[in-house]
KOLTIKOL-20624 format. One record per residue (C-alpha): residue in three letters; x, y, z. Coordinates in steps of 0.2 Angstrom, whole numbers, padded with zeros to 4 digits, always signed. Each point is the difference from the previous one (the first is absolute). Example, Ala and Ser with C-alpha at 12.3 -4.5 7.8 and 13.67 -1.06 7.14 Angstrom:
REM residues 2
ala+0062-0022+0039/ser+0006+0017-0003/
//
This chain:
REM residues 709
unk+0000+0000+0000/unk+0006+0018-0004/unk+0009+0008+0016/unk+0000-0017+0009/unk+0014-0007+0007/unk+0000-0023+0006/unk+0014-0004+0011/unk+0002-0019-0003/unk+0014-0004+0010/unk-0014+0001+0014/unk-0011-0013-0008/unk+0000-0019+0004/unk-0008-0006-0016/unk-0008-0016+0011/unk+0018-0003+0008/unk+0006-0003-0019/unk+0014+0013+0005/unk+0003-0005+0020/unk+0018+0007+0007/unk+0011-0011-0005/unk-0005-0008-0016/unk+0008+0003-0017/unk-0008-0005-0017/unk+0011-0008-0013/unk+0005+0011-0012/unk-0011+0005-0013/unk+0001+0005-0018/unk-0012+0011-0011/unk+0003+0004-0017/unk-0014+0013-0010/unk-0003+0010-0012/unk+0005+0021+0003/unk-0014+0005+0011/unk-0012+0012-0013/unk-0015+0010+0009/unk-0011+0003-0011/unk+0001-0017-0010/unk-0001-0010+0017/unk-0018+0010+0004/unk-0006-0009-0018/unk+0003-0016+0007/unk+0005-0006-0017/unk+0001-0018-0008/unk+0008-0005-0015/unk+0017+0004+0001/unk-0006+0016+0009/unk-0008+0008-0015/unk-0019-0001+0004/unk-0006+0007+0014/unk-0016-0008+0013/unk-0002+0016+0007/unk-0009+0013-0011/unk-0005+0016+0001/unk-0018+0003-0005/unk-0004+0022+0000/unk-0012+0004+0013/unk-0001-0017+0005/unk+0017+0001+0006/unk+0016-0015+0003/unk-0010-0018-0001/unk+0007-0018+0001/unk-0005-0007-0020/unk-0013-0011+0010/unk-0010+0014+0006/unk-0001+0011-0018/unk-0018-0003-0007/unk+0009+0003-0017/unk+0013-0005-0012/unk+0018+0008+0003/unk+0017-0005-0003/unk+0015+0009+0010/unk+0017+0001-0009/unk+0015+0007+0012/unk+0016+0007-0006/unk+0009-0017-0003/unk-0012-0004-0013/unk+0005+0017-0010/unk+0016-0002+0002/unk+0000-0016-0007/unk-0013-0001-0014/unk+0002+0021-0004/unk+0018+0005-0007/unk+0001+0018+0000/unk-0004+0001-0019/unk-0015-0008+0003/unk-0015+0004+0007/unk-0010-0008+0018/unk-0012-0006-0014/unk+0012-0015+0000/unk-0005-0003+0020/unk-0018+0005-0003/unk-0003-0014-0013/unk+0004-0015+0012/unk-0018+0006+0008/unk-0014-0012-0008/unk-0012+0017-0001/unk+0014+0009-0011/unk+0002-0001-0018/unk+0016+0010-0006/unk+0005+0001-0022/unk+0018-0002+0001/unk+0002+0010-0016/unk+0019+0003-0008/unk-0004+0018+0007/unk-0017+0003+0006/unk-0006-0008+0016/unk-0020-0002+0004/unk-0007-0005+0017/unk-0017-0008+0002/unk-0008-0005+0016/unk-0016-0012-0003/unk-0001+0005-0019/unk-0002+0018+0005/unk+0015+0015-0005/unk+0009+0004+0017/unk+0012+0015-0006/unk+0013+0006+0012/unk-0009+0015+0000/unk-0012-0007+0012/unk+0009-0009+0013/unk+0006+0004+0015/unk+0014+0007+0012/unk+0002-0002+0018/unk-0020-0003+0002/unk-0003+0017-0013/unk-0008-0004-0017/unk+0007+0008-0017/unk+0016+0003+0007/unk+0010-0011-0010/unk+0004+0005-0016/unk-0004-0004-0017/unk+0018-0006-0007/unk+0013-0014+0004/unk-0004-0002+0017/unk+0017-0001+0009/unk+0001-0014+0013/unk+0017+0004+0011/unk-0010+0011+0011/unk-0015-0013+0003/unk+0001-0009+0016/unk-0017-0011-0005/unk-0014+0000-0012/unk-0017-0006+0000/unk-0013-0006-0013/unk-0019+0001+0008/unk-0013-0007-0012/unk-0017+0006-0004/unk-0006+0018+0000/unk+0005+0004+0016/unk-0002+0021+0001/unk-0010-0001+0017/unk+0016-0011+0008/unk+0015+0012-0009/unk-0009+0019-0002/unk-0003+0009-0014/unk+0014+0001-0013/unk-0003+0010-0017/unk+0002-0013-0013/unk-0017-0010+0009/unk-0002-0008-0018/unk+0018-0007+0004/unk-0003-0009+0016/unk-0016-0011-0008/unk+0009-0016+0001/unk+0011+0005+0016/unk+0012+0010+0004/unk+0020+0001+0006/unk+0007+0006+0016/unk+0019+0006+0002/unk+0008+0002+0014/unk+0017+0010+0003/unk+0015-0006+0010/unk+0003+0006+0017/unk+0014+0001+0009/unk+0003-0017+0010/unk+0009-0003+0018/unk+0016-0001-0008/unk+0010+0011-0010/unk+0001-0006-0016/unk+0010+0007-0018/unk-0004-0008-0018/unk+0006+0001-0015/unk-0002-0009-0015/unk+0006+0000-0017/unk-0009-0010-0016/unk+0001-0001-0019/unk-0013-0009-0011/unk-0001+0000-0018/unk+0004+0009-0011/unk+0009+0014+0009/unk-0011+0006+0014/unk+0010+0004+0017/unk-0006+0003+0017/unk+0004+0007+0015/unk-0010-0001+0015/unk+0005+0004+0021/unk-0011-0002+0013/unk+0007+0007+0019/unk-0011-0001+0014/unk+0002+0005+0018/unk-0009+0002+0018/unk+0002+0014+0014/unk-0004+0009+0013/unk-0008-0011+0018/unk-0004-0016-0005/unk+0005+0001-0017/unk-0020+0013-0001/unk+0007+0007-0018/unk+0006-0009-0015/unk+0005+0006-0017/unk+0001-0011-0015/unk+0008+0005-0018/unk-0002-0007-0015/unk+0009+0006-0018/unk+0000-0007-0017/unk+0010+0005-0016/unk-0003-0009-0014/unk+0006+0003-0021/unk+0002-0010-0015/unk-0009-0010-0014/unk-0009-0014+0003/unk-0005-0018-0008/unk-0010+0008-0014/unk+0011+0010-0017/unk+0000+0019+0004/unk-0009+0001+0015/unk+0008+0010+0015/unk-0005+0005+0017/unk+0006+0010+0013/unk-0005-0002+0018/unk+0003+0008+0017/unk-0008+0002+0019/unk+0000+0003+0014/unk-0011-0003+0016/unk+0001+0006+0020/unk-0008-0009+0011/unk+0000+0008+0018/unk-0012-0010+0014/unk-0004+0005+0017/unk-0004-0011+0015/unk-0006+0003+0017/unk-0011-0006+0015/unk-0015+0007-0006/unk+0000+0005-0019/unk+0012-0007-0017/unk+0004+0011-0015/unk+0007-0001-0017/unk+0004+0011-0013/unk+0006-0006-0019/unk+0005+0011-0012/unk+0007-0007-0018/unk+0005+0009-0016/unk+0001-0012-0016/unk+0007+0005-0015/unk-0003-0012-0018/unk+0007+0006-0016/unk-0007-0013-0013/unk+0003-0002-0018/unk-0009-0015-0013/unk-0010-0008+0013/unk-0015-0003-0008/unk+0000-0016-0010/unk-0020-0004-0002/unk-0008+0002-0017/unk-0018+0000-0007/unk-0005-0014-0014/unk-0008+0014-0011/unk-0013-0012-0012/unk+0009-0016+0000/unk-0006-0016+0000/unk+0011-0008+0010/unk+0018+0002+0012/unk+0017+0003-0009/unk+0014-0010+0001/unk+0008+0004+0016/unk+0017+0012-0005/unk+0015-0004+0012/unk-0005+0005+0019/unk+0015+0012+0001/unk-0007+0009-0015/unk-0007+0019+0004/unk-0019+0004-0003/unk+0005+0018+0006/unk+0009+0013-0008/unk+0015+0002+0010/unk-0002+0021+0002/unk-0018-0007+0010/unk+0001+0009+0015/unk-0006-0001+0018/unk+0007+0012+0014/unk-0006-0001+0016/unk+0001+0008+0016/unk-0010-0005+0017/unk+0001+0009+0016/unk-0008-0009+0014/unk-0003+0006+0021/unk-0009-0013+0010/unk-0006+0005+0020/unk-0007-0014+0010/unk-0004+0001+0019/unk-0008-0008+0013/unk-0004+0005+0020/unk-0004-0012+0011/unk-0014+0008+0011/unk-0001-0014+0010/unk+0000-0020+0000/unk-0012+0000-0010/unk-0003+0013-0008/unk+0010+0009-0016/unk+0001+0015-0012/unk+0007+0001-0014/unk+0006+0014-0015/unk+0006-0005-0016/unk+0005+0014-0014/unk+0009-0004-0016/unk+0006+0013-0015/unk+0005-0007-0019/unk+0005+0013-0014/unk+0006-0012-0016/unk+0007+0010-0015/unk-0002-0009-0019/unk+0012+0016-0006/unk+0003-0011-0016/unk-0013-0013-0006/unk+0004+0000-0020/unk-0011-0017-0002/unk-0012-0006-0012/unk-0016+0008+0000/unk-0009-0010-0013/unk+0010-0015+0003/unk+0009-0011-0013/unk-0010-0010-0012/unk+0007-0014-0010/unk-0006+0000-0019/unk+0006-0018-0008/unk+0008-0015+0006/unk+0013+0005-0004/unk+0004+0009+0016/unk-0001+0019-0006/unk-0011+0013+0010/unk-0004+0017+0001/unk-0002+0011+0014/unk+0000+0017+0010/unk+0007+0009+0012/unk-0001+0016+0014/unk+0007+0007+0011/unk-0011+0001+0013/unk+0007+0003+0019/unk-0011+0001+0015/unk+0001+0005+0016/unk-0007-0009+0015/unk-0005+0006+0018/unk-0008-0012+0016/unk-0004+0006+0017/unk-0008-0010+0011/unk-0005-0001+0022/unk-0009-0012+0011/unk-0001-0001+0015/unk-0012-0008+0013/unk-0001-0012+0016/unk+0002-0020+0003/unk-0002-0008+0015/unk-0008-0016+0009/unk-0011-0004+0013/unk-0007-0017+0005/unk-0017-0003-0001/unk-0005-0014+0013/unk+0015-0012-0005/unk+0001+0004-0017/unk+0014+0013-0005/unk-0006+0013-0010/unk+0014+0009-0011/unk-0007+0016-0010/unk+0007+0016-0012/unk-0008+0015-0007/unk+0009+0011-0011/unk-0004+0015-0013/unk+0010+0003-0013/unk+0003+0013-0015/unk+0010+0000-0016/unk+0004+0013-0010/unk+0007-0003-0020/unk+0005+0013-0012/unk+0007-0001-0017/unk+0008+0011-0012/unk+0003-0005-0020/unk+0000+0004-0017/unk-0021+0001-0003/unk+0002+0004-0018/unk+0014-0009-0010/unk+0004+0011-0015/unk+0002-0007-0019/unk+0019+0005+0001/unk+0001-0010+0016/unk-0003-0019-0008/unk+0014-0008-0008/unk-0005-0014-0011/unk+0012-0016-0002/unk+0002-0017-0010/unk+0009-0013+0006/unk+0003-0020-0002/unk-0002-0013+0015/unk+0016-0010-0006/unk+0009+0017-0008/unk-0003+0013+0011/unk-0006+0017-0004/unk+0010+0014-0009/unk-0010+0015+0004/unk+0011+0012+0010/unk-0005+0010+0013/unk-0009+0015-0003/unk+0001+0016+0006/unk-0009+0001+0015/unk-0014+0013+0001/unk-0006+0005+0018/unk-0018+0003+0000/unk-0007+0011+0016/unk-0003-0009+0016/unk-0017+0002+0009/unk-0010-0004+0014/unk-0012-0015-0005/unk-0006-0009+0015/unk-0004+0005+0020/unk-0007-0015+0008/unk-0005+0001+0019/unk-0005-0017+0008/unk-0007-0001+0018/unk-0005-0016+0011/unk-0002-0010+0017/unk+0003-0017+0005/unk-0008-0008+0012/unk+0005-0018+0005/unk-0001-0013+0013/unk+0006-0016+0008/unk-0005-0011+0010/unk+0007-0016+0006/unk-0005-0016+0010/unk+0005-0004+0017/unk+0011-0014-0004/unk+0006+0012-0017/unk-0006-0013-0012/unk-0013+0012-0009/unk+0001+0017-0006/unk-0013+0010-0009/unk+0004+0013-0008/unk-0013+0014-0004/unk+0001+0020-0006/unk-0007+0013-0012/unk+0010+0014-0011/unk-0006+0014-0007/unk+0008+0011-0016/unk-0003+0015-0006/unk+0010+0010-0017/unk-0001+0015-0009/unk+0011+0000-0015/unk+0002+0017-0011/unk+0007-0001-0019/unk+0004+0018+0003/unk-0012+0006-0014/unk-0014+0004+0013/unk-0007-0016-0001/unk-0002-0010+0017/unk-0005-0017+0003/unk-0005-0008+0020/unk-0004-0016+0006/unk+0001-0010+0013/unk-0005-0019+0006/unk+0002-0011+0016/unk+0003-0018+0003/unk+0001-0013+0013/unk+0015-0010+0007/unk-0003-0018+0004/unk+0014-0015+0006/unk-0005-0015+0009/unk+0016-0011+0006/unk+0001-0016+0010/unk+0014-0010+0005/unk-0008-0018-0002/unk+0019-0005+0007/unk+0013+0010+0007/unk+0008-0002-0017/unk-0016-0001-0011/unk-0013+0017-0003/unk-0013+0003-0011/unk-0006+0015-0007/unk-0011+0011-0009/unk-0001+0017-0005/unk-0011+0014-0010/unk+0008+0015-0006/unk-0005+0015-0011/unk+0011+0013-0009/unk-0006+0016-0012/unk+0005+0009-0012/unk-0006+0019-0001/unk-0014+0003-0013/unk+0004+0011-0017/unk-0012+0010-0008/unk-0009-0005-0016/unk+0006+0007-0019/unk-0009+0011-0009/unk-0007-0018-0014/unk-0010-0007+0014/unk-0017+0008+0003/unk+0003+0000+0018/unk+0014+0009-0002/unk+0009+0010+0014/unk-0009-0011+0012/unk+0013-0005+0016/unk+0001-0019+0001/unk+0000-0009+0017/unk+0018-0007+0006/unk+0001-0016-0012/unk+0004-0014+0013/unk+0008-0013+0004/unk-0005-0017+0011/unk+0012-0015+0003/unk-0007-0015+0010/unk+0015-0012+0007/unk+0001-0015+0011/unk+0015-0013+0001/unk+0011-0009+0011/unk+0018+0004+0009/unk+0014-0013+0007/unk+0013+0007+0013/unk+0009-0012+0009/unk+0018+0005+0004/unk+0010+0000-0016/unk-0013-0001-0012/unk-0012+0014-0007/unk-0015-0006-0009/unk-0017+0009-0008/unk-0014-0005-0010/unk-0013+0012-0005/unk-0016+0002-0013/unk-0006+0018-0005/unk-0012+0009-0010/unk+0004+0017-0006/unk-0014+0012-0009/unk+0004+0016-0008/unk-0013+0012-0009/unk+0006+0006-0014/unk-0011+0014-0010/unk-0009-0003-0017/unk-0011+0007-0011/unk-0019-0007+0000/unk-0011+0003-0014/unk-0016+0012+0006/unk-0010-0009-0014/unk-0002+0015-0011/unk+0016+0000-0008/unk+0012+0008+0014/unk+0011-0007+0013/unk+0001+0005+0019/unk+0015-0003+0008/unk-0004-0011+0015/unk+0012-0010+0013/unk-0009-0018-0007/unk+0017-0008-0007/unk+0010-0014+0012/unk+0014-0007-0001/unk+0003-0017+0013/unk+0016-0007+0005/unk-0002-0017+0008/unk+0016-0009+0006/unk+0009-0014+0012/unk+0016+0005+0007/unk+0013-0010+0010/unk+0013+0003+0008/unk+0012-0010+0010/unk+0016+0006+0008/unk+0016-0008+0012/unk+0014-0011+0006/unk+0005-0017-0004/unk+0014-0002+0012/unk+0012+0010+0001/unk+0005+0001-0018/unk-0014+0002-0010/unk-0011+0014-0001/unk-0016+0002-0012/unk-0013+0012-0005/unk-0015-0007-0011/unk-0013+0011-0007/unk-0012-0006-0012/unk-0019+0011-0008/unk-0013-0007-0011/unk-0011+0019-0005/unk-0016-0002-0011/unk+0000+0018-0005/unk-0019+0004-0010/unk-0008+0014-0007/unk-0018+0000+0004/unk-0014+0016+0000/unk+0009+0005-0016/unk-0005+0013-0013/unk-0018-0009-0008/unk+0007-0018+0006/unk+0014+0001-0014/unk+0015-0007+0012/unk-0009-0007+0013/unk+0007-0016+0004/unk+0017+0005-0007/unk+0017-0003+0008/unk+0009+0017+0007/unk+0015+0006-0017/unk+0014-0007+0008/unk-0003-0008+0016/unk+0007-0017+0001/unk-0011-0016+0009/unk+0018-0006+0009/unk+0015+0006+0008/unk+0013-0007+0010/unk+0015+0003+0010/unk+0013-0012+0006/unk+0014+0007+0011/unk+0013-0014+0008/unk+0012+0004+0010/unk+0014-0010+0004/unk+0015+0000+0012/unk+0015-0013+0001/unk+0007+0010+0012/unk-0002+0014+0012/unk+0009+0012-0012/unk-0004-0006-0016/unk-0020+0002-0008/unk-0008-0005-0016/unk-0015+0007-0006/unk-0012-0006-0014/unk-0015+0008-0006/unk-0012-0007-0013/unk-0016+0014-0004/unk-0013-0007-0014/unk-0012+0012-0007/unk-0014-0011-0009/unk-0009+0005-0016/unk-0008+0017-0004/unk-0014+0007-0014/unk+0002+0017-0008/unk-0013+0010-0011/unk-0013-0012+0010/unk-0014+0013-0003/unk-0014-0001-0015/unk+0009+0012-0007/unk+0011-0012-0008/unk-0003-0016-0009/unk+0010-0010+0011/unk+0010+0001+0016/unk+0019-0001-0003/unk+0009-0012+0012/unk+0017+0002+0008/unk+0008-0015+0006/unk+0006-0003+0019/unk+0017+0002+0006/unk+0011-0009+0010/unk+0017+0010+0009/unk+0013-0007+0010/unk+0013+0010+0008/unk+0015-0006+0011/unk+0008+0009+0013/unk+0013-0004+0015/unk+0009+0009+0014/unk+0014-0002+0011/unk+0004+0007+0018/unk+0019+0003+0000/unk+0013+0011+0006/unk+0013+0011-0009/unk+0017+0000+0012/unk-0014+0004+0017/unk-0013+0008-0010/unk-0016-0010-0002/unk-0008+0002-0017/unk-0013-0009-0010/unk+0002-0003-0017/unk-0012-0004-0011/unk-0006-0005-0018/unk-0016-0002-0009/unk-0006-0005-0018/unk-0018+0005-0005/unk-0008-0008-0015/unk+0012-0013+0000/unk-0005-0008-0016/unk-0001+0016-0010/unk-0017-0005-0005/unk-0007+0013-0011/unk-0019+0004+0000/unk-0014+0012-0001/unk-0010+0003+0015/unk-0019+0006-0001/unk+0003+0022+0005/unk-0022+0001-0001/unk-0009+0007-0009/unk+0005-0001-0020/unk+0018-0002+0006/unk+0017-0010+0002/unk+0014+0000+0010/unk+0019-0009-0003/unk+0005-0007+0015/unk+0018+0001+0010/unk+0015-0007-0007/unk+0012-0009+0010/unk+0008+0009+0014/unk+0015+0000+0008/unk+0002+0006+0019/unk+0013+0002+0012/unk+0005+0009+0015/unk+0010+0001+0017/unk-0010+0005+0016/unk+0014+0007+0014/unk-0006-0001+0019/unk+0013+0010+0012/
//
């Protein structure tokens, strides 16, 4: 306990320790002691985590969650996400996740739905993690939570982006030791980083720590004429005392990127090309993205009492797109013979998040029952800035080749002006509730949430609504290592305002929502790590509705309904082998479509089954070899009555090989490691959506040299 002090040389321990006895000697070897992994209680090599963190719900044992979530520490990122890769790599060994490991784009899905980095969080704060590369070397965890979960995690301005699920990052703090890092990696073809990570405690009782992360990062990688150039850097300072804990993060990212889009559209053909060579560029090599992301994160909580908690959380985002010269029409191929046309922008935006909460949590038992509750409002506020009338002089029109290249050359870039174009305000409250059995077996989980926005498009013309929706979670521990469980969840995205061809136009639509039904089954029992769970997802979608005398009203009657099986299964086979197993079967449908045209129709580009095989193996203490085998299954394109025919793109099956090494050079411990992605060099197309495809990553070569002083 904090300010407490146990004299054990008083204590008998049942005469264990009488005067005069001595204990044989005694020898314990373990692991360097880590704080904040340790609170994850992790399984599987230390890489998944039993202990999660779910928003206003706060820190539960995986046995007590009424939902789907999967915890990933910082081991995992350090072993599946090289520095010139994204945490994408980790996210994908979640069963709920689907990630398109494109030669230069990378797509994340959670339960068939688009989960942008846009709308994830930070530190408990949504939208405050930015729309790039996310970097990994100042992650201390990161968590996937299924289902439209807006009432558990707050209000976040890409709502349309946590549909499926959402993300959760969380920094790293300063641990009971000092501790300095450094590392130094190359991957293929000429991309090096650099990365230190110092930490440190002081004052009484170690009450302030600071943490530091930096990155530097230059060079070209896998694919012919793409470049990028990286850089961070990230505070962490935390505060702890008897009755209250703080902690402030602040981060500046800095991405310089050139020909990293490698999706095209099929145009009208019939059919897929003949895949070009996977290190080939779809991209003109003078395509550019320069990012900047600024981020300030506040989070507090006083301890009233026992039982009782307040709590503030503040966050401040301000990304800068100064150079976004990317295709504005897209690239179209016109024959089979792999040409395409295309045009560009340049179109640079300019991005800005606030957002507060704050509110109470405490418990109280109700006769033998313990009752565990949280109330919180919160606001958001998201401004944004861009070019809101691209000029004829500022498109640049491009041919190219899929197995050539393109010659056009860059153009001479014309800046158009930059304007206000969006003020969106979002207000809510959260109120949610436990309670739990006598003998902790059952929980029941119950709440309501209540959203309210006002968006501007800075032309006079604004647009409110707002919804509510319940909270519901049922768990019970059939064993100690056994629960069941069951959950209702809703999420909404804000309502728009009908165009001028519908006769009711101007007409404010309700929040469109969305409704996921869950139940399934989770396994804990020491070193192993297993779930099982069915859900429902049902998202509105707006179409247009035939009045009967010739016009159309546009009406929030369309559906589309992701049904899917996901299982998971994590842990230890001894001490030398280490697996993570994921596997997801998703029937996405259309249904409720435009006069019945689609309904019935798979979802473009959402494939019935994925997998994710991880093995980790270790001969000795020192020495670790990690497989991973990730099988993405069928997809259908152009799969609407638009077309004649859906177009099919085959599954794909990727291995990559990695292994490390704990070693020393003269007294200096380092770790060195190596990785090969895409092993085999397999060459394919991948299902983009829509009426487009993307080339996926060529094989990859990583190594690097982690120092621990």
């Amino acid at each position: 306990m904090a300010g407490s002090r146990i004299d054990d040389s008083k204590r008998n321990f049942g005469g264990v320790l009488a005067a005069g006895n001595q204990l044989d000697e005694v020898i314990v070897t373990a692991d360097r002691y880590d704080a904040d992994t340790a609170q994850l209680a992790p399984v599987a090599s230390g890489m998944v985590g039993t202990k999660q963190n779910v928003g206003t719900l706060g820190s539960q044992d995986v046995l007590d969650t009424p939902f789907e979530q999967m915890t990933f520490t910082k081991k995992a990122m350090e072993t599946f996400s090289q520095p010139q890769r994204s945490v994408m790599d980790v996210l994908s060994l979640s069963p709920s996740v689907r990630v398109t490991h494109g030669s230069t784009d990378t797509n994340l899905y959670i339960r068939g739905f688009s989960a942008g980095s846009g709308s994830w969080s930070m530190n408990g704060i949504p939208s405050m993690s930015h729309q790039m590369t996310m970097p990994t070397n100042y992650m201390d965890r990161v968590e996937v939570l299924a289902g439209p979960n807006i009432g558990v995690n707050g209000i976040g301005i890409f709502m349309a982006g946590s549909v499926g699920g959402t993300v959760g990052v969380t920094t790293k703090k300063a641990q009971e030791k000092p501790m300095l890092n450094a590392g130094l990696s190359w991957s293929s073809d000429s991309y090096y980083t650099q990365t230190v990570d110092v930490g440190k405690r002081f004052g009484k009782d170690g009450a302030w720590g600071v943490r530091i992360n930096a990155l530097n990062a230059t060079g070209g990688l896998a694919v012919d004429g793409t470049r990028d150039y990286k850089r961070d850097i990230a505070v962490n300072i935390d505060h702890r005392a008897e009755r209250s804990k703080t902690n402030i993060f602040f981060s500046y990212d800095y991405d310089n990127q050139y020909g990293r889009s490698n999706t095209i559209g099929l145009g009208s053909l019939s059919g897929l090309p003949k895949v070009p060579n996977n290190k080939k560029n779809l991209s003109p090599h003078w395509s550019n993205d320069k990012y900047e992301n600024t981020t300030f994160i506040l989070n507090h909580e006083q301890y009233l009492s026992d039982d009782l908690t307040w709590f503030g959380n503040f966050g401040w985002r301000w990304e800068d797109y100064s150079s976004w010269l990317q295709q504005w029409s897209g690239r179209q191929l016109i024959d089979f013979d792999g040409n395409y046309t295309g045009t560009y922008t340049q179109m640079p935006v300019f991005h800005h998040y606030t957002y507060a909460n704050t509110g109470f949590k405490g418990k109280f038992n109700v006769g033998q029952w313990k009752n565990e509750w949280a109330a919180m409002f919160d606001w958001t506020k998201f401004t944004r800035e861009k070019d809101t009338n691209v000029s004829a002089s500022n498109k640049y029109n491009i041919t190219g080749n899929i197995y050539s290249g393109t010659s056009s050359a860059r153009p001479n870039v014309v800046w158009d002006a930059i304007n206000p174009s969006q003020s969106d305000i979002m207000s809510g409250w959260t109120l949610v509730n436990t309670l739990s059995s006598p003998d902790d077996r059952l929980h029941f989980t119950f709440g309501y949430h209540g959203h309210e926005v006002k968006e501007d498009d800075q032309k006079g013309h604004v647009v409110k609504s707002s919804a509510t929706a319940p909270i519901l979670g049922l768990n019970y521990k059939i064993t100690p290592n056994v629960a069941v469980y069951a959950s209702h969840t809703e999420n909404f995205v804000q309502g728009n305002t009908v165009g001028q061809s519908y006769s009711n136009r101007n007409e404010i639509l309700p929040p469109s929502k969305t409704k996921q039904n869950e139940f399934g089954f989770k396994y804990k029992n020491g070193d192993t790590l297993s779930t099982l769970s069915f859900f429902e997802i049902k998202k509105a979608n707006g179409i247009a509705v035939p009045n009967g005398d010739g016009t159309e009203a546009y009406k929030l009657d369309g559906e589309q309904r992701n049904r899917g099986i996901e299982y998971s299964l994590s842990g230890d086979a001894g001490k030398k082998l280490s697996y993570i197993v994921g596997v997801s079967y998703l029937d996405s449908k259309q249904t409720k479509t435009q006069k019945g045209l689609n309904d019935g129709r798979r979802v473009d580009a959402m494939p019935k089954w994925s997998a994710d095989l991880a093995l980790m193996y270790k001969p000795t203490d020192a020495l670790q070899v990690t497989g991973r085998l990730t099988y993405t299954g069928s997809a259908l394109i152009r799969n609407t009555a638009s077309y004649d025919a859906p177009i099919k793109i085959g599954g794909q099956t990727l291995v990559d090989l990695g292994v490390s090494w704990d070693t020393h050079f003269g007294k200096q411990p380092v770790t060195l490691s190596a990785w090969c992605y895409n092993l085999f060099d397999k060459d394919y197309w991948y299902a983009a959506g829509g009426n487009n495809i993307g080339l996926g990553a060529p094989r990859t070569y990583a190594i690097s040299a982690q120092f621990k002083f």
